[in-house]
Each structure stands twice: as structure tokens, then as C-alpha cells.
C-alpha positions as CSV (number, residue, x, y, z in Angstrom):
1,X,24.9,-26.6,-20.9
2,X,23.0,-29.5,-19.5
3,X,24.8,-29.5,-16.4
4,X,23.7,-26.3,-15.9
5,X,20.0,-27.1,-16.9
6,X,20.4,-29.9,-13.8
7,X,21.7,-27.5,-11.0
8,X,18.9,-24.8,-12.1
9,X,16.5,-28.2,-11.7
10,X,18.1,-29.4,-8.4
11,X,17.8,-25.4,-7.2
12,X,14.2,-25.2,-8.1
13,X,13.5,-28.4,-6.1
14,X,15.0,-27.3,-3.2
15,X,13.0,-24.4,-2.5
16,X,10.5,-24.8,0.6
17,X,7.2,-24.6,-0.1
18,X,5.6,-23.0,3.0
19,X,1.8,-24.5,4.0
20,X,-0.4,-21.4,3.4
21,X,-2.7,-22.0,7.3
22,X,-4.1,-19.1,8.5
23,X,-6.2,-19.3,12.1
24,X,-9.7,-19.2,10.5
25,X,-10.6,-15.8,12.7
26,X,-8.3,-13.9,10.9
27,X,-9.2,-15.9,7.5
28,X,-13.0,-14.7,8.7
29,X,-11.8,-11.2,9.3
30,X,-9.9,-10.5,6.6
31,X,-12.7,-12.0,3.6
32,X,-15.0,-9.5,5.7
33,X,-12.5,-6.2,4.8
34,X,-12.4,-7.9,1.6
35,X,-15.7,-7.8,1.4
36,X,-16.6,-4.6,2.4
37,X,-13.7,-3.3,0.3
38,X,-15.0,-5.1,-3.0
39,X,-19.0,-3.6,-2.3
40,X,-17.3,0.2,-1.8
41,X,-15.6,-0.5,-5.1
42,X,-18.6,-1.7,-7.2
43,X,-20.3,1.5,-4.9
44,X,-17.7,4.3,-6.5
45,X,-18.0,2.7,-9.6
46,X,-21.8,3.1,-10.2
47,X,-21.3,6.6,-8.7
48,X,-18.7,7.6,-11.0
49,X,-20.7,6.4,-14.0
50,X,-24.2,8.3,-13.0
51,X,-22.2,11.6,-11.6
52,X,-20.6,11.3,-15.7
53,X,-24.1,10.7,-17.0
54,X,-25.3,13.6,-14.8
55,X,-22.2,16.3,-16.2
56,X,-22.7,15.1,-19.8
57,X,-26.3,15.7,-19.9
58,X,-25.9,18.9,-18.2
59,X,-23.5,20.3,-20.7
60,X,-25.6,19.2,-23.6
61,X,-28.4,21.2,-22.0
62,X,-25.9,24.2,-21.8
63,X,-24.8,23.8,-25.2
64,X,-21.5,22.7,-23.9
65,X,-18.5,20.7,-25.2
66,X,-16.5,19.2,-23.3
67,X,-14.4,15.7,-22.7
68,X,-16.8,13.3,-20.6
69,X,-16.1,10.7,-22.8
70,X,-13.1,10.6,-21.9
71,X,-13.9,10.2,-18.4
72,X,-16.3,8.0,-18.6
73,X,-14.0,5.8,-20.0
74,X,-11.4,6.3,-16.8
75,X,-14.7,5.2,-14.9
76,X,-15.9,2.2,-16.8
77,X,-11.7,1.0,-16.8
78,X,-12.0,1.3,-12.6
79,X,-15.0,-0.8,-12.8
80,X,-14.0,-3.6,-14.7
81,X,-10.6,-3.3,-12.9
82,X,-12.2,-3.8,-9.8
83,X,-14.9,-6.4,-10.9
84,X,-12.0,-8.5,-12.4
85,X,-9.0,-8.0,-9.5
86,X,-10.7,-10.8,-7.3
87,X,-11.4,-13.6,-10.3
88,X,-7.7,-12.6,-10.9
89,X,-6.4,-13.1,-8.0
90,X,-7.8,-16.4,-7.4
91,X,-7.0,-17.6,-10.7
92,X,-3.3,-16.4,-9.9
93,X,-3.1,-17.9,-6.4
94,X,-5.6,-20.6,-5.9
């Protein structure tokens, strides 16, 4: 069994640990996507959350019943998904 533990050790070792260098105009373009991607995000999500707020208060005037919570819980998960998927995935790869 310990013989094994060493050649899983020895394998682990060996494995090439590639320098992560992008040319800084691409690192430049691809934070601006990122960027722009991250502000059309937070955008949607405070859509989503006034169009909800917009179809519940109509249907209370109506007299109405319908699901919106429900919704605006599928709206306020996207958000915090998308507030939290950056922090994440620095945390992960930083």
C-alpha cells in the first residue's frame, strides 16, 4: 500500500505546471468583455426584479393570484449567481 501511496506522489510531482502569461492586450481585452459581460448581468438582474415587482403589483390590483414569488425567487438566485461567479472564480483560480 505505501508503495503505491509513493508512485501516486512521484506521479503528482511530475506533472508540468504551465506559467499562466498572457500578452497583456489580450489580458486588456478580455477583462473589458468581462467587464461589460458582468455590468449586463447586474443590468438583467435589476430588470428582472422591477418587471416582477411591476406583474405582482398588477395582479394584486386585478385581484389576481398567481406565482411571482416563485419567480422572483428564479430572479433574485441569477443575481446572486452572477454577483458571486467572479469572487468565485478568483478565489478558485487566483
Amino acid at each position: 500500500m505505501s508503495s503505491l501511496l509513493v508512485e501516486a506522489s512521484n506521479l503528482l510531482v511530475a506533472v508540468p505546471q504551465p506559467k499562466s502569461d498572457a500578452p497583456g492586450p489580450l489580458k486588456d481585452k478580455v477583462n473589458t468583455v468581462l467587464g461589460i459581460a458582468a455590468w449586463a448581468g447586474t443590468a438583467a438582474g435589476v430588470a428582472g426584479v422591477l418587471i416582477t415587482g411591476a406583474m405582482m403589483a398588477v395582479s394584486l390590483k386585478r385581484g389576481e393570484s398567481s406565482e411571482h414569488m416563485s419567480r422572483l425567487g428564479m430572479v433574485l438566485g441569477g443575481c446572486v449567481l452572477v454577483a458571486t461567479a467572479g469572487p468565485l472564480v478568483n478565489f478558485v483560480f487566483a
